[in-house]
TORDOLUM-687440 format. One record per residue (C-alpha): x, y, z; residue number from 1. Coordinates in steps of 0.5 Angstrom, whole numbers, plus 2048, in hexadecimal, padded with zeros to 3 digits. Example, Ala and Ser with C-alpha at 12.3 -4.5 7.8 and 13.67 -1.06 7.14 Angstrom:
2
{rec {819,7F7,810},1} {rec {81B,7FE,80E},2} 
// end
This chain:
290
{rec {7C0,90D,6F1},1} {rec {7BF,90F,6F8},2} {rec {7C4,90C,6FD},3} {rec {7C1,908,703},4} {rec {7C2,90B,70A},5} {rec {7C9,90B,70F},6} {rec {7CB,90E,714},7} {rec {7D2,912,712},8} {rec {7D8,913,715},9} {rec {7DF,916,712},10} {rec {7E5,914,718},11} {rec {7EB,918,717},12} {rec {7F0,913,719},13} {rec {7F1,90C,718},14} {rec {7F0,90A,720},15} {rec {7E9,90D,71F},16} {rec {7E7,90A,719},17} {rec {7E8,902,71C},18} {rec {7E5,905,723},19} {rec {7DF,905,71E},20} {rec {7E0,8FF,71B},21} {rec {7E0,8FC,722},22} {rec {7DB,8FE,724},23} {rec {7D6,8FE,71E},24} {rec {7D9,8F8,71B},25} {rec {7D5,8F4,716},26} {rec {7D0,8FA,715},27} {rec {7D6,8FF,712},28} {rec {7D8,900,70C},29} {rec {7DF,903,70A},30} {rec {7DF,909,705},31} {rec {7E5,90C,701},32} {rec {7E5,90D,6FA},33} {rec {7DE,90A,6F9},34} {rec {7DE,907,6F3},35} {rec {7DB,901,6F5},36} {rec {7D8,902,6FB},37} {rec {7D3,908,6F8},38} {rec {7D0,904,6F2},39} {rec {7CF,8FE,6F7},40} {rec {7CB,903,6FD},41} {rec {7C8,906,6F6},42} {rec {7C5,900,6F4},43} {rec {7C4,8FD,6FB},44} {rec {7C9,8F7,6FA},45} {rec {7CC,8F9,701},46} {rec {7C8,8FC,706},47} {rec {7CD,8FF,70D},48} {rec {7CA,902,712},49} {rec {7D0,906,713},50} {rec {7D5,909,70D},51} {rec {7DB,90A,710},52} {rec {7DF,910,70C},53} {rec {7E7,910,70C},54} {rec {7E9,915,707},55} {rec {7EB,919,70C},56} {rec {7F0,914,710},57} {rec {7F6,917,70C},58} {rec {7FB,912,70F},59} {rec {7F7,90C,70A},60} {rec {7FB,910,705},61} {rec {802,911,701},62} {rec {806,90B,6FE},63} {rec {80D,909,702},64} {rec {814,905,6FF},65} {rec {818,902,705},66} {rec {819,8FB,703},67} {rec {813,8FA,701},68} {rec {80D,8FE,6FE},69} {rec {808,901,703},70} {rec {801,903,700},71} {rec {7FC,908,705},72} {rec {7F5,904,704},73} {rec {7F2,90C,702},74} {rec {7F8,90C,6FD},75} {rec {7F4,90E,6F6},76} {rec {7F5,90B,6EF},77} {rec {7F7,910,6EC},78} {rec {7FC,912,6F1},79} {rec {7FF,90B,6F0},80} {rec {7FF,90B,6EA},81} {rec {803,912,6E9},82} {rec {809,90F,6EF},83} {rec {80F,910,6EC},84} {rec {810,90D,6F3},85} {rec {80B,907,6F2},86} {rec {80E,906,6EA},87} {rec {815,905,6EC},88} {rec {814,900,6F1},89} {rec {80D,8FC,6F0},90} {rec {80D,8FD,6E8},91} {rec {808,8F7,6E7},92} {rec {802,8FC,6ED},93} {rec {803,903,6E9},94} {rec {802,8FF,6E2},95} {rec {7FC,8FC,6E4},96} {rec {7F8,902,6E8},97} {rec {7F9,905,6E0},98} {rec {7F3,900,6DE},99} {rec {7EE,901,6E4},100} {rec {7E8,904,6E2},101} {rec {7E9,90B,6DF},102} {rec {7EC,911,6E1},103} {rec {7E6,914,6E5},104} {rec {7E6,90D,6E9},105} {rec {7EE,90C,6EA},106} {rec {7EE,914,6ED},107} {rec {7E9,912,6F2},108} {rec {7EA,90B,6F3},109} {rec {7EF,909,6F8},110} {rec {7F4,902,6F8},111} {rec {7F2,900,6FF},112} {rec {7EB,900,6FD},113} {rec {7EB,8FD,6F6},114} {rec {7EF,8F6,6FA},115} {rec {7EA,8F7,700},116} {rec {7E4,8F7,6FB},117} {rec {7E8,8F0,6F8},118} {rec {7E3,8F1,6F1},119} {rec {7E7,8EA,6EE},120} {rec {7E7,8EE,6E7},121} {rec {7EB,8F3,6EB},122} {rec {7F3,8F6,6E8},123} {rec {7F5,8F7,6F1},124} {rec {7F3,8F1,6F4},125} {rec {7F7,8ED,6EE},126} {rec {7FD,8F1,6EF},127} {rec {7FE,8EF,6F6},128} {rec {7FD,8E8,6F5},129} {rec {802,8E7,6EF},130} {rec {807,8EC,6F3},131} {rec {806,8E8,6FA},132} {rec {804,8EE,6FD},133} {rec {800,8EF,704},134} {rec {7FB,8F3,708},135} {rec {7FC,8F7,70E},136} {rec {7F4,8F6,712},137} {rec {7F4,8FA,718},138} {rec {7EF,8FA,71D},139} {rec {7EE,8FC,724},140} {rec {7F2,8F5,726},141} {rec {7F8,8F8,722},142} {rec {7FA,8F6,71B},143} {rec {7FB,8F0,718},144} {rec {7FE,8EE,710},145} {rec {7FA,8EA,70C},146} {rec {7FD,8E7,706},147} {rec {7FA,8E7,6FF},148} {rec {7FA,8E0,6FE},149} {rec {7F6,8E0,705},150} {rec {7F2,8E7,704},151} {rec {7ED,8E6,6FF},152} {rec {7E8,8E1,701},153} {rec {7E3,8E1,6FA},154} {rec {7DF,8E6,6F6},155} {rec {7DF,8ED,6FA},156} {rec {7E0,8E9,700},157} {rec {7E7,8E9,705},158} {rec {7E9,8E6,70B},159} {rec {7EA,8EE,70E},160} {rec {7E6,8EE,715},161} {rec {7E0,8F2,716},162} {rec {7E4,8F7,71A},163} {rec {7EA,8F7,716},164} {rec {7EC,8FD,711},165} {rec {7F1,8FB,70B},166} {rec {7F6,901,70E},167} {rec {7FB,8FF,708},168} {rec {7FE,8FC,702},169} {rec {805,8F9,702},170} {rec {80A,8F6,6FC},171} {rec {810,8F4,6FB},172} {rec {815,8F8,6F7},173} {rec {816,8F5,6F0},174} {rec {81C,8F1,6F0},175} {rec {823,8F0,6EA},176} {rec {821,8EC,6E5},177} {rec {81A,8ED,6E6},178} {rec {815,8F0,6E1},179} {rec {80D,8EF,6E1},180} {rec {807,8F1,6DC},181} {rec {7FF,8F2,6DE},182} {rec {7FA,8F2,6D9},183} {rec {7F4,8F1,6D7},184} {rec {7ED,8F1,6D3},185} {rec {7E7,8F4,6D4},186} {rec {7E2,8F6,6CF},187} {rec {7E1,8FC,6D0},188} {rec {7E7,902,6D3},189} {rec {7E7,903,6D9},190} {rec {7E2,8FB,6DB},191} {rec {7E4,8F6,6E0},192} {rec {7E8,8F2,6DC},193} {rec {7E6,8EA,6D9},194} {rec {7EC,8E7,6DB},195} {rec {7F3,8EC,6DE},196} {rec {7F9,8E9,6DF},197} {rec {7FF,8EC,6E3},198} {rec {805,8E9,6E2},199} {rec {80C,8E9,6E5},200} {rec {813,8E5,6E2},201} {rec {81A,8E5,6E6},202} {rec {820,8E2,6E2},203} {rec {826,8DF,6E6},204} {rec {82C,8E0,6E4},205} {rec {82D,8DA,6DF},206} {rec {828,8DE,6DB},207} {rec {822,8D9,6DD},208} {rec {81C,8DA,6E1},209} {rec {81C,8DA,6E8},210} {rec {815,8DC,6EB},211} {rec {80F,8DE,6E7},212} {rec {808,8E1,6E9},213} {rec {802,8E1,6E5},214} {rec {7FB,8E4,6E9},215} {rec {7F5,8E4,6E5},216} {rec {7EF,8E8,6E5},217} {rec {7E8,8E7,6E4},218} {rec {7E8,8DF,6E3},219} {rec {7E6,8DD,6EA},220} {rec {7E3,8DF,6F0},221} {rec {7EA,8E3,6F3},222} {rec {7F0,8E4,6F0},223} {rec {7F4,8DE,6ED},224} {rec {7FA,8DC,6ED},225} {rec {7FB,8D7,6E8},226} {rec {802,8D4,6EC},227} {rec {802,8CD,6E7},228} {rec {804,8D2,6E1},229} {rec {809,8D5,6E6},230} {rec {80C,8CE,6E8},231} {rec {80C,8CD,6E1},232} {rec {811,8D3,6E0},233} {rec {816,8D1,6E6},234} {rec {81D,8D0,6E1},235} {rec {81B,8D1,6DA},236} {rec {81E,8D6,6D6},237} {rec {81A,8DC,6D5},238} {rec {817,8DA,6CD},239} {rec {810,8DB,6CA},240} {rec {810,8D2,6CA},241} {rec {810,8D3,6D2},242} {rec {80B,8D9,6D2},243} {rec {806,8D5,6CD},244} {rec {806,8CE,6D1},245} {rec {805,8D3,6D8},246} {rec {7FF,8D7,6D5},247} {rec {7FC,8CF,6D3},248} {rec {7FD,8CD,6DA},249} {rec {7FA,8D3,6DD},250} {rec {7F4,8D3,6D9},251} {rec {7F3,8CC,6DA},252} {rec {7F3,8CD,6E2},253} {rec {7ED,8D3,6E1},254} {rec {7E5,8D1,6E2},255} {rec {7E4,8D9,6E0},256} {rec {7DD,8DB,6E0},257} {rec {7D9,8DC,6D9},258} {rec {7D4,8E2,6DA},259} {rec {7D1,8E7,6D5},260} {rec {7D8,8EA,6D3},261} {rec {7DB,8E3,6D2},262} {rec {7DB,8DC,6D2},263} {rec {7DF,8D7,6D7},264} {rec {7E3,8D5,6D0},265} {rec {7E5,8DC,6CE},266} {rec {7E8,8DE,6D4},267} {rec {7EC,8D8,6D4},268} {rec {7EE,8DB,6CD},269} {rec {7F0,8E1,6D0},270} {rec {7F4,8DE,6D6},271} {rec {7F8,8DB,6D1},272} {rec {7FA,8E1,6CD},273} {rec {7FA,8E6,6D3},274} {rec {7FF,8E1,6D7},275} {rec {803,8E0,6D0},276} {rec {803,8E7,6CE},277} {rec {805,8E9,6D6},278} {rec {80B,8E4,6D8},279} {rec {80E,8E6,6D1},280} {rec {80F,8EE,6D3},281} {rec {80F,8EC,6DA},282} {rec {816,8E9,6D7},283} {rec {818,8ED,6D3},284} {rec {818,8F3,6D8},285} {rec {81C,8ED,6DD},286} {rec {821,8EE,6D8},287} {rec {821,8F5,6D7},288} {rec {81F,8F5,6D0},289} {rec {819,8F8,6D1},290} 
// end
């Protein structure tokens, strides 16, 4: 299929890109990877008179470790995937960039772009929220950061302004006595996930729970956070009975959707057992026994 017609502009810095973008606005879209954005134009589901091209903008890319982990927006999968900088201090983002899609999308696709694309079934988007993440928006006003609580706003939809570029990724680094998982299932390799899960575990130093974080993709319209299945960890010791009673609550506060793929009652099944199967290895690489 034929794309429709648009006007084509490659910058080669970051302040000529959100120049155009302040003044195109509305009518522009962003292209990186385009592994979202080419079906979309192809099957006439977006539609901008003008495509901006910022593969050339080079300062979008690189991975940084300096208290804390930034992540150029034009970074590719794959790259992130292979960062010994990125495995060290965010081990939970490179685990989860190994299940996006395949081996030709992760080559192409980048980080930035699959947060900004905000696809509910998405591994990036979930990470940021279970990792308390941010982004960096830059615009011809400056920069602002956005939260991940605060920067996703529904299904493929943001609270990025028209004329703002996602110039940046940013995670804190894994701290002691922390571990995480990510997982999902899908039903074929390389699918959007029915339900993912990204899980984080800190101990304290009585060997109970300090912190825990559970994000799951594919059962709302955005990220969810299911912040009751954390409260209910606060203090408990690290052991299968406290892990089964927090994958309940977590599946029980869910309304997923039922689709082709899988009913509402499924997915609440596999939250279940994804959230139980996460927090166990989550504690388990906590305590350094995995």
């Amino acid at each position: 299929m034929k794309l429709p017609p648009f006007e084509y502009r490659c910058p080669e810095t970051v302040h000529e890109t959100v120049e155009l973008l302040a003044q195109y606005g509305d009518e522009a879209k962003v292209i990186a990877g385009g592994q979202s954005l080419l079906p979309m134009l192809a099957m006439r589901l977006a539609r901008p008179a003008v495509l901006i091209d910022i593969n050339r903008v080079d300062d979008l890319s690189g991975i940084r470790v300096n208290g804390e982990v930034a992540i150029g927006a034009l970074t590719r999968h794959r790259t992130g995937e292979r960062s010994e900088a990125l495995a060290g201090a965010a081990p939970l983002l490179a685990a989860a960039l190994q299940w996006l899609g395949h081996d030709a999308i992760r080559t192409r696709g980048t980080i930035g772009g699959s947060i900004a694309h905000a696809d509910p079934a998405a591994e990036a988007p979930a990470v940021l929220r279970a990792l308390d993440g941010y982004v960096v928006a830059t615009s011809v006003r400056g920069q602002r950061t956005i939260d991940g609580a605060s920067f996703f706003a529904g299904f493929l939809t943001t609270n990025l302004e028209p004329d703002e570029l996602l110039t940046e990724v940013r995670v804190p680094v894994q701290g002691e006595r922390t571990g995480w998982s990510f997982d999902e299932f899908s039903r074929r390799s390389g699918d959007f996930a029915l339900v993912g899960v990204a899980t984080v575990v800190t101990l304290g130093t009585d060997g109970t729970i300090a912190a825990a974080r559970i994000c799951l993709s594919g059962v709302a319209g955005e990220p969810y956070r299911a912040v009751a299945a954390e409260a209910s960890l606060v203090g408990a010791a690290p052991d299968d009975g406290a892990f089964a009673d927090a994958a309940g609550i977590a599946a029980a506060s869910i309304d997923p959707p039922s689709d082709l793929h899988g009913t509402a009652a499924y997915r609440k099944h596999l939250t279940s057992v994804l959230v139980r199967r996460g927090l166990n290895r989550a504690s388990s690489r906590a305590t350094g026994q995995s």
